[in-house]
N, CA and C atoms as a LAMMPS dump frame, in Angstrom:
ITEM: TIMESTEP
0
ITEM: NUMBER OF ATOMS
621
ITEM: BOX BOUNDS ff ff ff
-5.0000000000000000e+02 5.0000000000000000e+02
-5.0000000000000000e+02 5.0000000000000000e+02
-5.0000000000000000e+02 5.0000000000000000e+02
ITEM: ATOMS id mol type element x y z
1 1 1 N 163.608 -295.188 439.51
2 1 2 C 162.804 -295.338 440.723
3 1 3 C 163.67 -295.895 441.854
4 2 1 N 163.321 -295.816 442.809
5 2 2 C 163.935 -295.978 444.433
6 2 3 C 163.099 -296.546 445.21
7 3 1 N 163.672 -297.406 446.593
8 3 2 C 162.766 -297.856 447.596
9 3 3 C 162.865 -297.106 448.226
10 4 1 N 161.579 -296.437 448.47
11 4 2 C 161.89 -295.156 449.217
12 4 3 C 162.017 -295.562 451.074
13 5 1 N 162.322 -294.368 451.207
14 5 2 C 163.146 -294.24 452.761
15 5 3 C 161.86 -294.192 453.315
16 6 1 N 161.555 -294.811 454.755
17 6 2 C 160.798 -294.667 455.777
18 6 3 C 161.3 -294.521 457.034
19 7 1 N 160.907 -293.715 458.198
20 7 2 C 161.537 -294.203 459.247
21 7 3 C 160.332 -293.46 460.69
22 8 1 N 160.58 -294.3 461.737
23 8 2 C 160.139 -293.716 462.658
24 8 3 C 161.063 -292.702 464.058
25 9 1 N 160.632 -291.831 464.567
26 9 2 C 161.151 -291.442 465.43
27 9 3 C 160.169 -291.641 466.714
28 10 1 N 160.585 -291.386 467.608
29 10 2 C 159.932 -291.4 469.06
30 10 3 C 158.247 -291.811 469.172
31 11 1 N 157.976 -290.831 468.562
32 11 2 C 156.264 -290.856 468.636
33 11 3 C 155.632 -290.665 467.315
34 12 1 N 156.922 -290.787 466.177
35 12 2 C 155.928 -290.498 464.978
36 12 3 C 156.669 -291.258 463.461
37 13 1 N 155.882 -291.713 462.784
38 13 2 C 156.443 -292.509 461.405
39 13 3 C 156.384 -291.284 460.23
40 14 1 N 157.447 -291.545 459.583
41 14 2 C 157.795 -290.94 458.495
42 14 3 C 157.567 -291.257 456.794
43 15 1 N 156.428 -291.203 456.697
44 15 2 C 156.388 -292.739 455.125
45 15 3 C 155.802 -292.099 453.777
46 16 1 N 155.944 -292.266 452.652
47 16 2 C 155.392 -292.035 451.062
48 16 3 C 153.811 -292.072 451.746
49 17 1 N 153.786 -291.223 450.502
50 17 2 C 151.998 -290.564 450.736
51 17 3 C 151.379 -291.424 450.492
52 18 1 N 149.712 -291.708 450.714
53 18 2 C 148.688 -292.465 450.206
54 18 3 C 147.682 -292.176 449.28
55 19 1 N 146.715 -292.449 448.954
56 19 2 C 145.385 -291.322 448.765
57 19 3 C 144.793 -290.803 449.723
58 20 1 N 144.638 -291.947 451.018
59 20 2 C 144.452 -291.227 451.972
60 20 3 C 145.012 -289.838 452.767
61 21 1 N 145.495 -289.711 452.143
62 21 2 C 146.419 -288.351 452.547
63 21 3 C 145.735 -287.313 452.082
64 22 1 N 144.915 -287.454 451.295
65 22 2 C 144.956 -286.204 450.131
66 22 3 C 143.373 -285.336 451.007
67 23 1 N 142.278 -285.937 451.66
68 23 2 C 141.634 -285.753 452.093
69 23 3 C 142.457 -284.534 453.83
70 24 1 N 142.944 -284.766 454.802
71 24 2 C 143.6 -284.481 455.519
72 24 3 C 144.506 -283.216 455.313
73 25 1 N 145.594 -283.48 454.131
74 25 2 C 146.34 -282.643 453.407
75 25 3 C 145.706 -281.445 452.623
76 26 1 N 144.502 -281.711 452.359
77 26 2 C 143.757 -280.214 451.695
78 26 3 C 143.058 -279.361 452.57
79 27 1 N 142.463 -280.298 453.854
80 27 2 C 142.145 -279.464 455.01
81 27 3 C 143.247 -278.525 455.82
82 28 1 N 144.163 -279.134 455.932
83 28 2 C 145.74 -278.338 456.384
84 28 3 C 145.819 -277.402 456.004
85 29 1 N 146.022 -277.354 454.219
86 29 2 C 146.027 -276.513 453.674
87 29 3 C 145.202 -275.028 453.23
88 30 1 N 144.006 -275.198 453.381
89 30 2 C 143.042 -274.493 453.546
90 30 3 C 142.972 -273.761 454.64
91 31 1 N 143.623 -274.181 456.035
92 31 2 C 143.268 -273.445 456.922
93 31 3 C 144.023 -272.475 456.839
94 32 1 N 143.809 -271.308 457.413
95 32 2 C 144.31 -269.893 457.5
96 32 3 C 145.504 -269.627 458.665
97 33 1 N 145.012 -270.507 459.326
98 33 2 C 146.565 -270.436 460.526
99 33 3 C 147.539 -271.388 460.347
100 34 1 N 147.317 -272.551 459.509
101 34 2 C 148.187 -273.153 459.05
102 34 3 C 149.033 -272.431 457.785
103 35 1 N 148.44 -271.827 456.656
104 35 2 C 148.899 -270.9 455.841
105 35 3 C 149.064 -269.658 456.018
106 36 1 N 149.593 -269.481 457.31
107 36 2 C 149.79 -267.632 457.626
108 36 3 C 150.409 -266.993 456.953
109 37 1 N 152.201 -267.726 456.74
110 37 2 C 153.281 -267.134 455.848
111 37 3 C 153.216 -267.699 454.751
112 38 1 N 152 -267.808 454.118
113 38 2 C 152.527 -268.537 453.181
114 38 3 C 151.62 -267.286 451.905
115 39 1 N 151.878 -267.457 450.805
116 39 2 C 151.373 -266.247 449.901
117 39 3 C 149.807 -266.151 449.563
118 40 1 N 149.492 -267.962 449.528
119 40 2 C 147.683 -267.674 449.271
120 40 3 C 147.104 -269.568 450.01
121 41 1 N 145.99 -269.725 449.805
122 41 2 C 145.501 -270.865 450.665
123 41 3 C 145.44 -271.973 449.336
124 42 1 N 145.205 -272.975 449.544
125 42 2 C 145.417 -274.337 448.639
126 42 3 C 143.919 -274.248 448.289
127 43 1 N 143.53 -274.385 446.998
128 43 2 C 142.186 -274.897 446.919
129 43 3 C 142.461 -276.462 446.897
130 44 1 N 141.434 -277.746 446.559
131 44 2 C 141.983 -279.062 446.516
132 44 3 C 142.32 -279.565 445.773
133 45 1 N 142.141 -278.837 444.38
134 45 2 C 143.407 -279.043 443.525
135 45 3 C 144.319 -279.07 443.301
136 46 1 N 145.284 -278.041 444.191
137 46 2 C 146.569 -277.559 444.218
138 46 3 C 146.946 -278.388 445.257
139 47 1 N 146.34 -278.867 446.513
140 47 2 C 146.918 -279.688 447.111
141 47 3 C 146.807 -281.067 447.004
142 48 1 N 145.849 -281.215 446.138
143 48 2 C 145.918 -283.002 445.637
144 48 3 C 147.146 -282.43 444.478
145 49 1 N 147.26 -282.169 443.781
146 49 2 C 148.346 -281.804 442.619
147 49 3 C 150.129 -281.613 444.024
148 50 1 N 149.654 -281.05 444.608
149 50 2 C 150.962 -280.889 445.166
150 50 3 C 151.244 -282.405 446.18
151 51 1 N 150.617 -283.265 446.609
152 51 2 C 150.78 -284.51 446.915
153 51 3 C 150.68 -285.246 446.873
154 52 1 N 150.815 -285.432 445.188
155 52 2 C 150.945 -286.452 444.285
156 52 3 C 152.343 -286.026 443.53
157 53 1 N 152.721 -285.084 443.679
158 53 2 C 154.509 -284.243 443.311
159 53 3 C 155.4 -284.774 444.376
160 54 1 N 154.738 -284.805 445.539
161 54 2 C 155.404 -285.524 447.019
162 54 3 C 155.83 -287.01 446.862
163 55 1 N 154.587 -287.213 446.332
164 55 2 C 154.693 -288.632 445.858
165 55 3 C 155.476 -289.139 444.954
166 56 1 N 155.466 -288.573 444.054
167 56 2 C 156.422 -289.235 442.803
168 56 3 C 157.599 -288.781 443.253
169 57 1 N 158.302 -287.581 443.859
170 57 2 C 159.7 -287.244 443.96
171 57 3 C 159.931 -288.094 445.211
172 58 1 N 159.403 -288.817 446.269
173 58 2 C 159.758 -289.662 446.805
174 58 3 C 160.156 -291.441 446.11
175 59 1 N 159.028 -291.244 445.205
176 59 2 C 158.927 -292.427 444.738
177 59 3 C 160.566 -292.919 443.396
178 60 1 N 160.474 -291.749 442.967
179 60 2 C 161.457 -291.544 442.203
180 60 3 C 163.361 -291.683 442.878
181 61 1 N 163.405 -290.21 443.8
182 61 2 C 164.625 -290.039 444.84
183 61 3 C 165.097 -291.259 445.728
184 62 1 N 163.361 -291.747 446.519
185 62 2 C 163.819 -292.387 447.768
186 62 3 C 163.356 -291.847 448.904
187 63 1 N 163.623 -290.063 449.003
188 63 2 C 163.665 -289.49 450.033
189 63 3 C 162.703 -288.04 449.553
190 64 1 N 162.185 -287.091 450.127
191 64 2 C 161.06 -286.195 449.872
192 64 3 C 160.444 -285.372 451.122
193 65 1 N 159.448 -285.041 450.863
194 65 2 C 158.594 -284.527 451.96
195 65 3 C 157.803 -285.728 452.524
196 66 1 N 158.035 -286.105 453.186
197 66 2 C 157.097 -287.463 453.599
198 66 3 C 156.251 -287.009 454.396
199 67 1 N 154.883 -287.873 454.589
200 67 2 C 153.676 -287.526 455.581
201 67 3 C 154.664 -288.145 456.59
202 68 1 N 153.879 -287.17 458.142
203 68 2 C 154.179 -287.415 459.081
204 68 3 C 152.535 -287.742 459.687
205 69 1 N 153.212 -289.086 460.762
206 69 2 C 151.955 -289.592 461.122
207 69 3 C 152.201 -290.118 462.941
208 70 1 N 151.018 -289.894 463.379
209 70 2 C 151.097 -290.444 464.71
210 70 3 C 151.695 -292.357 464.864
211 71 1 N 152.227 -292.425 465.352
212 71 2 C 152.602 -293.977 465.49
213 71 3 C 151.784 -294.766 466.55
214 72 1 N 151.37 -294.18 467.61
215 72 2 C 149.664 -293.981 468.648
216 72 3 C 148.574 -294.967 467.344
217 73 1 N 148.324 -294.217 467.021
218 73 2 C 146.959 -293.834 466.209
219 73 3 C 147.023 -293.905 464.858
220 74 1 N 148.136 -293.792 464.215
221 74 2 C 148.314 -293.508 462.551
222 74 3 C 147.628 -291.932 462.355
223 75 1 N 147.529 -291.187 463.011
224 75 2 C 146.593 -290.342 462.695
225 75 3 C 147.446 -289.087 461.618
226 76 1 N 147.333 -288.741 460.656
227 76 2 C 147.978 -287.642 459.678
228 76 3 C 148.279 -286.532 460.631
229 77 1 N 149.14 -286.057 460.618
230 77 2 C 149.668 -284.743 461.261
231 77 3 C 150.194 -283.638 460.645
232 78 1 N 150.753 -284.187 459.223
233 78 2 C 151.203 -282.829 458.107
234 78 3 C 152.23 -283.849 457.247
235 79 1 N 153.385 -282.462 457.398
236 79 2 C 154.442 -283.57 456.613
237 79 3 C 155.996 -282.96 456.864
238 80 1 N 157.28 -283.451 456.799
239 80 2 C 158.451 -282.957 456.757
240 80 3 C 159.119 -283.815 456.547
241 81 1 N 160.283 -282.651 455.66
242 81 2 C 161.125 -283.353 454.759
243 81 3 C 161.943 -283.028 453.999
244 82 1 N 162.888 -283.786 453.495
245 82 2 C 163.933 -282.364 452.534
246 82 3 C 163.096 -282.599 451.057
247 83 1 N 163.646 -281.414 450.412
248 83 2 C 163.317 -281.12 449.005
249 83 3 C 164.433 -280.798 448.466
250 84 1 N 164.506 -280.195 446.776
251 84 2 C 165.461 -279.57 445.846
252 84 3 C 164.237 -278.924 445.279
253 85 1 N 164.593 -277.057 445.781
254 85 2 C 163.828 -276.241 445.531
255 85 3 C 163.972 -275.8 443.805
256 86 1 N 162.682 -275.562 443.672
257 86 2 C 162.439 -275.319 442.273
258 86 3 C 162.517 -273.679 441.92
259 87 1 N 162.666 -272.927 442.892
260 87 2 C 162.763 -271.525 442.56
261 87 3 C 163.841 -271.326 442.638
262 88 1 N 164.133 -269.774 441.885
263 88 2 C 165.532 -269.282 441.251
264 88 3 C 166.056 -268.676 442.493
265 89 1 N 166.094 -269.452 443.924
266 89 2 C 167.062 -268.528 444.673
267 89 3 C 168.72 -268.261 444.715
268 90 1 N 168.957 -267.63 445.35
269 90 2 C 170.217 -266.72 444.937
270 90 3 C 171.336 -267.691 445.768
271 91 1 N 170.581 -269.465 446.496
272 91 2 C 171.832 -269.8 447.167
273 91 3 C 171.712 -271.128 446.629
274 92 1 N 171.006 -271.325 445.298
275 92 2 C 170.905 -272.528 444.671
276 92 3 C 172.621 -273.041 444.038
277 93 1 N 172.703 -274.542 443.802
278 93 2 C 172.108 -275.538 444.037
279 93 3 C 171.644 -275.567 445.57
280 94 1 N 170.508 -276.249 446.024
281 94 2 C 170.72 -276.903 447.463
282 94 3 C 169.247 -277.739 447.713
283 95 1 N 169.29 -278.305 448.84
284 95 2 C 168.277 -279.236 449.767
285 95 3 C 167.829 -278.424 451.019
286 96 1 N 166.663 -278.017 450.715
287 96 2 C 166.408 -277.748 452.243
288 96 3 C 165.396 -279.012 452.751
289 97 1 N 165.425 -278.513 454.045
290 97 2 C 164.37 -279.058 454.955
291 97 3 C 162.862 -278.257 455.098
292 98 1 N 161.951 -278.649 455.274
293 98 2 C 160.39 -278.22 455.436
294 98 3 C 159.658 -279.118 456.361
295 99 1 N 158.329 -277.968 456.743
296 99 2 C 157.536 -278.693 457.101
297 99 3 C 156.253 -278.411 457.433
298 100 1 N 155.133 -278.64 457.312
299 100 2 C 153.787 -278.228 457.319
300 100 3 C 152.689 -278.968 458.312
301 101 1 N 152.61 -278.514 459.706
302 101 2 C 151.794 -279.266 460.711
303 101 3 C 150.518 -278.787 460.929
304 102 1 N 149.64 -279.563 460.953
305 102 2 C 148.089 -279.598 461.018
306 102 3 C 148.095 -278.548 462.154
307 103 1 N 147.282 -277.465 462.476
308 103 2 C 147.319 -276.974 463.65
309 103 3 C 146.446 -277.018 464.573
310 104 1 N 145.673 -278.438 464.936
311 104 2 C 145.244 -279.209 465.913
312 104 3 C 146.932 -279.588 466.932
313 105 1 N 147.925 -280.338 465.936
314 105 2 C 148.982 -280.588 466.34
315 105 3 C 150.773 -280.006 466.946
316 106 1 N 149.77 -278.519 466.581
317 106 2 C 150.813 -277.537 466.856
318 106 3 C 151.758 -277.698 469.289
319 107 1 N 152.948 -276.809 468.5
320 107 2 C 153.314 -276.456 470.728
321 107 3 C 153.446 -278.253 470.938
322 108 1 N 153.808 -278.965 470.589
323 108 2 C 153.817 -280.959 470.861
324 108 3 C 154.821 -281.085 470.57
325 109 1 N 155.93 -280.264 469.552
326 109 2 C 157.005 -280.944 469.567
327 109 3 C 157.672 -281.636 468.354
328 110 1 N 156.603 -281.861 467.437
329 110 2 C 156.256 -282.608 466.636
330 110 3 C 157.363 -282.619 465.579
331 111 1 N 157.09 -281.006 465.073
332 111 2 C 158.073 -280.232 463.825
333 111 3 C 159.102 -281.12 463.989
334 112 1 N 160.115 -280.542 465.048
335 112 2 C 161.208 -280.878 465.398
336 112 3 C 161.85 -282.341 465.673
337 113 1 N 160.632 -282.796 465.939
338 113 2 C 161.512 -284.43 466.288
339 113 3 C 161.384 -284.842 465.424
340 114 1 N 160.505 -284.7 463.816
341 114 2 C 160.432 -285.304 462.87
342 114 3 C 161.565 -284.745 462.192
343 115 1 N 161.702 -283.338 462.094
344 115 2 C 162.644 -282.762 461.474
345 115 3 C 164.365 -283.033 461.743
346 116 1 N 164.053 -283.492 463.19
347 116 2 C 165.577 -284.074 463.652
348 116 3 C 165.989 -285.453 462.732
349 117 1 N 164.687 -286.23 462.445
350 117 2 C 164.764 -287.781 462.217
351 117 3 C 165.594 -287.287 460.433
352 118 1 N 164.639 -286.38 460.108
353 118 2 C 165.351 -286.103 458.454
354 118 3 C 166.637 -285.096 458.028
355 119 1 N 166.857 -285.125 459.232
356 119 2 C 168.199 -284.142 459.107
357 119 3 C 168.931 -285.998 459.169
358 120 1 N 168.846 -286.386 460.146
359 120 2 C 169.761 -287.875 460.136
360 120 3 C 169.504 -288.243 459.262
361 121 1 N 168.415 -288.424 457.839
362 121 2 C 168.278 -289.363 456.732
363 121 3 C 169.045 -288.262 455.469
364 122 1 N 169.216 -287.032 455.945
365 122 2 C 170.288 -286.526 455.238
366 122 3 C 171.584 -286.544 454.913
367 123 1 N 171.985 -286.216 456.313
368 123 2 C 173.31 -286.131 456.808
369 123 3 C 174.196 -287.745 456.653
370 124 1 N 173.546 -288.648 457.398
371 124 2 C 173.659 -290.045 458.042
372 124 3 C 173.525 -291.169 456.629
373 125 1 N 172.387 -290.804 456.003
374 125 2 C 172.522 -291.882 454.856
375 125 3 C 172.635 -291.764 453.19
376 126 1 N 172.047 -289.976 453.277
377 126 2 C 172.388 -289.585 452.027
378 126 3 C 173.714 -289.358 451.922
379 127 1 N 174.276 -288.569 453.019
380 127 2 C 175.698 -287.806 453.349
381 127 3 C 175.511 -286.713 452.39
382 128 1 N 174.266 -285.86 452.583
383 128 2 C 174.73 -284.419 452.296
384 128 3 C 175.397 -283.473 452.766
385 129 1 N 175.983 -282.65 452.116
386 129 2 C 177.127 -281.803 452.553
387 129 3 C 176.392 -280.6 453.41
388 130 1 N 175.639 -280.338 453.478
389 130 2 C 174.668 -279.178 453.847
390 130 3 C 173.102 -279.734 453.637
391 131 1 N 172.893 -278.607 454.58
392 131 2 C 171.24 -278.667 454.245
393 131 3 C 170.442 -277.586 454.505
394 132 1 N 169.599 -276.733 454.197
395 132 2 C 169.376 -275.019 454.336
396 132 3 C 168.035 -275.421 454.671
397 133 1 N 167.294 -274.264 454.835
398 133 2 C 165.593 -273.843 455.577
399 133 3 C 165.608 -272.747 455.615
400 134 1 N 164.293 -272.201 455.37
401 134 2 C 164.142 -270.786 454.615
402 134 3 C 162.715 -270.44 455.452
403 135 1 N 162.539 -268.713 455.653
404 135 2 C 161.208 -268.621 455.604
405 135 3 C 160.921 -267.706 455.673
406 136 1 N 159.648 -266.877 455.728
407 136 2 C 159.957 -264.98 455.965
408 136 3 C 159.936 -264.643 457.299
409 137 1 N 160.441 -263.43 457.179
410 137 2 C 161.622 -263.268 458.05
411 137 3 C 160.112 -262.887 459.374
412 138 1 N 158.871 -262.453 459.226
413 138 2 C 158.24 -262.346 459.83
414 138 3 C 157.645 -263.642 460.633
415 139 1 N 157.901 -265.109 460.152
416 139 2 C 157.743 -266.238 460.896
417 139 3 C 158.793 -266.723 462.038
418 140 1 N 158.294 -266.108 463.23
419 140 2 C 158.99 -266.529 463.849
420 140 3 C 158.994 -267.855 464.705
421 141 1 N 158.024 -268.458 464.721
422 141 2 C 157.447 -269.716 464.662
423 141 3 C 158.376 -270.898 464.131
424 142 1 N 158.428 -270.629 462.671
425 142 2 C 159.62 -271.732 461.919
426 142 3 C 160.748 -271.221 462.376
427 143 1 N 161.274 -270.218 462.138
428 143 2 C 163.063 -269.6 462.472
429 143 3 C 162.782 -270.495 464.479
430 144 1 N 162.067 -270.706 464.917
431 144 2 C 161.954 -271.418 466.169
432 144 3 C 162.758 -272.724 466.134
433 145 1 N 162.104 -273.73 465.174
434 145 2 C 162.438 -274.463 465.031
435 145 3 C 163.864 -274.979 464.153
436 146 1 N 163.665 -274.022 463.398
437 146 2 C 165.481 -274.268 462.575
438 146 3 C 166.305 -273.648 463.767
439 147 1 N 166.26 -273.039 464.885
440 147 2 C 167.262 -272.944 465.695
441 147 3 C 167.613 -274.064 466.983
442 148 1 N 165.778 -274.687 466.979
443 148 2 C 165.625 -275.884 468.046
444 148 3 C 167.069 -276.861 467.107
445 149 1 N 166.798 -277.084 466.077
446 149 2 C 167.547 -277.96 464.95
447 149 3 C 168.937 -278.366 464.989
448 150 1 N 169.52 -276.469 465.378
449 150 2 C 171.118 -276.607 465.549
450 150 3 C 171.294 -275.875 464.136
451 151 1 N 170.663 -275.245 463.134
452 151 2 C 170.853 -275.133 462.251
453 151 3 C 171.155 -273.304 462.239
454 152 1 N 172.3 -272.341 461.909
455 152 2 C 172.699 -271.265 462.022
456 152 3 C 171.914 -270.274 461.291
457 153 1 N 171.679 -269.064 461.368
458 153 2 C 171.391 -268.292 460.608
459 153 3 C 172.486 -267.631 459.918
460 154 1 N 171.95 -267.323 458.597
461 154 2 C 172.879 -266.725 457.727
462 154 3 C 172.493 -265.172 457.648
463 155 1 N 173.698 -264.677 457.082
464 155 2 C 173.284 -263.034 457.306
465 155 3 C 172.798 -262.739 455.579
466 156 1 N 172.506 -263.617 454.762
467 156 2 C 172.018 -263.575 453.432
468 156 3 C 170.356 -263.362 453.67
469 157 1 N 169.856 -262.366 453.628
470 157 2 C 168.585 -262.058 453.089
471 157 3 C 167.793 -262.371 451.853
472 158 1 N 166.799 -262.57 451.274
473 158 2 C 166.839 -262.344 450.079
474 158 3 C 165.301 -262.309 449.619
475 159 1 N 164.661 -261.656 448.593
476 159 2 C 163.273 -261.83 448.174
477 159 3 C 163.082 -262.937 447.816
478 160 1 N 161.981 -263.666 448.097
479 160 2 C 161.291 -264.945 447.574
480 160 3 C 160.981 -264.667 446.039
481 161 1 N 161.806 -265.381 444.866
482 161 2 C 160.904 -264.989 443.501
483 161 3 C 159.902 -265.421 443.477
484 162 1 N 159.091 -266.527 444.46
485 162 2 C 157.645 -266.676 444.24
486 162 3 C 156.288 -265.593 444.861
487 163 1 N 157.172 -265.089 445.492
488 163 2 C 156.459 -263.75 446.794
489 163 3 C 156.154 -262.374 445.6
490 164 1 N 155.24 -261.971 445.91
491 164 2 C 155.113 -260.064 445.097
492 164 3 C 156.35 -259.837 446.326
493 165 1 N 156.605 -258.899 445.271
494 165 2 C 157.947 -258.079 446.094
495 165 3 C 157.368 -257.035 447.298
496 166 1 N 155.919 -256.785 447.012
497 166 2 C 155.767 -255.583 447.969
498 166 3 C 154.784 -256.225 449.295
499 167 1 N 154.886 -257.986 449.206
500 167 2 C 154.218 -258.363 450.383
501 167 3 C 155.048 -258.269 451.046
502 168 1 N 154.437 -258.311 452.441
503 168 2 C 155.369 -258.706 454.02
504 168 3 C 155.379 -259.772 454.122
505 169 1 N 155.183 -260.99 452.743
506 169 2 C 156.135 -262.264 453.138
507 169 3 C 157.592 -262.312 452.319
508 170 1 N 157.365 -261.6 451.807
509 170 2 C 158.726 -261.548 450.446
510 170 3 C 160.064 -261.4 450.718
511 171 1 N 160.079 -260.91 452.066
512 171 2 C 161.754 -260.924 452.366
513 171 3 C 162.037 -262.134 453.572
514 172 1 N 162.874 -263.152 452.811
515 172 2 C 163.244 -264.176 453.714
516 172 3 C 165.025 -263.946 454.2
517 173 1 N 164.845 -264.919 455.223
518 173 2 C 165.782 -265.243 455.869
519 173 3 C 166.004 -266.747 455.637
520 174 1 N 167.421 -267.155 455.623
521 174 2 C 168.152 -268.255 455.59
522 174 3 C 169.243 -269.455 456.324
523 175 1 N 168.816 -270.228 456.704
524 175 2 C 169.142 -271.277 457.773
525 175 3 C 170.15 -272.323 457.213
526 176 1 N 171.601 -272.418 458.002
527 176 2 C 172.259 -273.768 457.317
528 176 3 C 172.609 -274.598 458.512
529 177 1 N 172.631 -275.731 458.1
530 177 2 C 173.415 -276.833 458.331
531 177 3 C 174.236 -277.997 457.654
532 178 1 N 175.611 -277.957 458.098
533 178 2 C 176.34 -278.363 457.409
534 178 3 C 176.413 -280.075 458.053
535 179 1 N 177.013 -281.081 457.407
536 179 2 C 176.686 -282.131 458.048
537 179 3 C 178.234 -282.287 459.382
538 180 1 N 178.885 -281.474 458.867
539 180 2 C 179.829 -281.637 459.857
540 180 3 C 179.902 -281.116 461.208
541 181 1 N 178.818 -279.954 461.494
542 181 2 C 178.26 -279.772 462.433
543 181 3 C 177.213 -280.325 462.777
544 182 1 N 176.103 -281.32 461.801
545 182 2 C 175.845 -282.164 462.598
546 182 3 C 176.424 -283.377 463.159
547 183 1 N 177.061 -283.563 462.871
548 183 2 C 178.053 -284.976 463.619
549 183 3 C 178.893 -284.236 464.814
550 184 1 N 179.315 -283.267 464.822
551 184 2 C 180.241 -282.524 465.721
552 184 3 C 178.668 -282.853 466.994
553 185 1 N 177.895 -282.135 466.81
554 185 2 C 176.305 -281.592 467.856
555 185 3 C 176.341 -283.368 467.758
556 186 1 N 175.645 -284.454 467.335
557 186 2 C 175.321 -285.668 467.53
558 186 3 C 177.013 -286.311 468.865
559 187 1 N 177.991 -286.154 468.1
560 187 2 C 179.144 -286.643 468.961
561 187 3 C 178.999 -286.371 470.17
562 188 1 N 179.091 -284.847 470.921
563 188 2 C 178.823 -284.302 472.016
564 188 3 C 177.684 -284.18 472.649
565 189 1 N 176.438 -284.797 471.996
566 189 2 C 175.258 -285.452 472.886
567 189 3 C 175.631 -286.764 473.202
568 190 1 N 176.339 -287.187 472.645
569 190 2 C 176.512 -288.934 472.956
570 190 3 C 177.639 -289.121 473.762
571 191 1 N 178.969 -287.655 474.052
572 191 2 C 179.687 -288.2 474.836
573 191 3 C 179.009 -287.409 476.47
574 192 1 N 177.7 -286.447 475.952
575 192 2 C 177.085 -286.182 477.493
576 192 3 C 176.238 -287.652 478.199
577 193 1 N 175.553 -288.537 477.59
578 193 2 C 175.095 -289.695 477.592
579 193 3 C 173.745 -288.965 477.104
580 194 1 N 173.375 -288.414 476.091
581 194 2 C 172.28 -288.235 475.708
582 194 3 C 172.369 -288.085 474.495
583 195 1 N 171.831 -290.007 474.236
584 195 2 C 171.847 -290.426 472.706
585 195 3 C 170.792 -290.984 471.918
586 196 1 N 169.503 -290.175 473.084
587 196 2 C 168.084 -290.953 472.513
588 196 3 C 167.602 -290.409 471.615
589 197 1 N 166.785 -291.329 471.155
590 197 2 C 166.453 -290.963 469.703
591 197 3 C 165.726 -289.778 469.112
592 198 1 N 165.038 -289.129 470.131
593 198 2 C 164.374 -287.468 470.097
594 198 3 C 165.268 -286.779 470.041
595 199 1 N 166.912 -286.852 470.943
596 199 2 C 167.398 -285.725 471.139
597 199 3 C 168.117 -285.718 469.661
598 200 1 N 168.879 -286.963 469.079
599 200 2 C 169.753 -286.932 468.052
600 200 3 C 169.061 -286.981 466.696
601 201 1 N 167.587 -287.229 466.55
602 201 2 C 166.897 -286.98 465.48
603 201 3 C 167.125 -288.409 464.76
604 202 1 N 167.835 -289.608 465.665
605 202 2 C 168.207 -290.94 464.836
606 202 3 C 167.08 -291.355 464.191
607 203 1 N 167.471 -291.587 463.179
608 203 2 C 166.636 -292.251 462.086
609 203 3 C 166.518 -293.704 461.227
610 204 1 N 165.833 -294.555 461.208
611 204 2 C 166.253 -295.462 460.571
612 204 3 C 165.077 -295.899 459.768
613 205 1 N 165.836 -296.743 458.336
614 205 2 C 165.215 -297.17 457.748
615 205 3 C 163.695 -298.478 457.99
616 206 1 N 162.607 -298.115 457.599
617 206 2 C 161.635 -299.313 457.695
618 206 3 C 160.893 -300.271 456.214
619 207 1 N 162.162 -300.216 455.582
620 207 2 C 161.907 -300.824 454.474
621 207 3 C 163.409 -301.842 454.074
């Protein structure tokens, strides 16, 4: 077990799940525009079962998919975070990044500044060597944000083994970042004088 990592960015805290979560987190999930690309909708089993998996691999690692929450309000907003994917893809070992926003909270910004904060709890305190993001190739929505990120596209295609092969979510596309391009991108915001904490994704511990 681990003390797990917390941190806030600009307008939003990063922290291990609750129970309270689980109420919030199954509505997310259920909705249909929140699950567009995704293969089928959560009943509340699968998403109480899937964030209580959040839970323990944080609780366990340290670090996970953490809820993301208003720092305003506390109010639940979704979640983002790195993982170690459990499917047989073709660029395993690796860590990607994710993320799943309520879509009351969508167009705010949100994804990204949280997603900046956990690229820094990657890069910055884990010191991973890389870090990937995935999605089908028809979301152009997420591929939005892994490019807001700094993070490259790769010319590796590949079927999702969790996807039927003959859906139109099944062929993904693949996103890297290496940590040495993030420090290269962090250096040259800080020698433009723009070293605030939205733009560089700084992150710090609240535990």
């Amino acid at each position: 077990m681990s003390q797990p990592i917390e941190f806030d960015t600009a307008r939003l805290r990063l922290r291990q799940w609750l129970p309270s979560d689980r109420q919030p987190f199954a509505k997310m999930s259920a909705d249909p525009k929140v699950m567009e690309f995704f293969p089928a909708l959560m009943d509340r089993q699968t998403s109480d079962t899937m964030a209580d998996r959040c839970q323990a691999l944080i609780a366990e690692r340290g670090w996970g998919l953490w809820v993301a929450e208003r720092k305003d309000d506390a109010q639940f907003i979704g979640f983002v975070g790195l993982h170690i994917p459990t499917a047989d893809l073709p660029f395993n070992p690796c860590v990607e990044i994710g993320w799943r926003i309520a879509a009351e909270f969508w167009r705010q910004g949100y994804a990204t500044e949280a997603a900046l904060g956990a690229l820094a709890v990657g890069f910055e305190r884990l010191e991973l060597p890389e870090i990937v993001s995935f999605t089908a190739l028809i979301n152009h929505r997420s591929q939005a944000v892994m490019e807001r990120l700094g993070m490259r596209r790769s010319s590796e295609h590949f079927i999702h083994p969790a996807v039927d092969v003959n859906s139109p979510l099944a062929k993904h596309c693949l996103y890297k970042l290496s940590r040495e391009q993030w420090i290269r991108a962090c250096n040259a915001k800080r020698s433009n004088g723009d070293d605030d904490q939205g733009s560089l994704g700084k992150a710090y511990s609240m535990v």
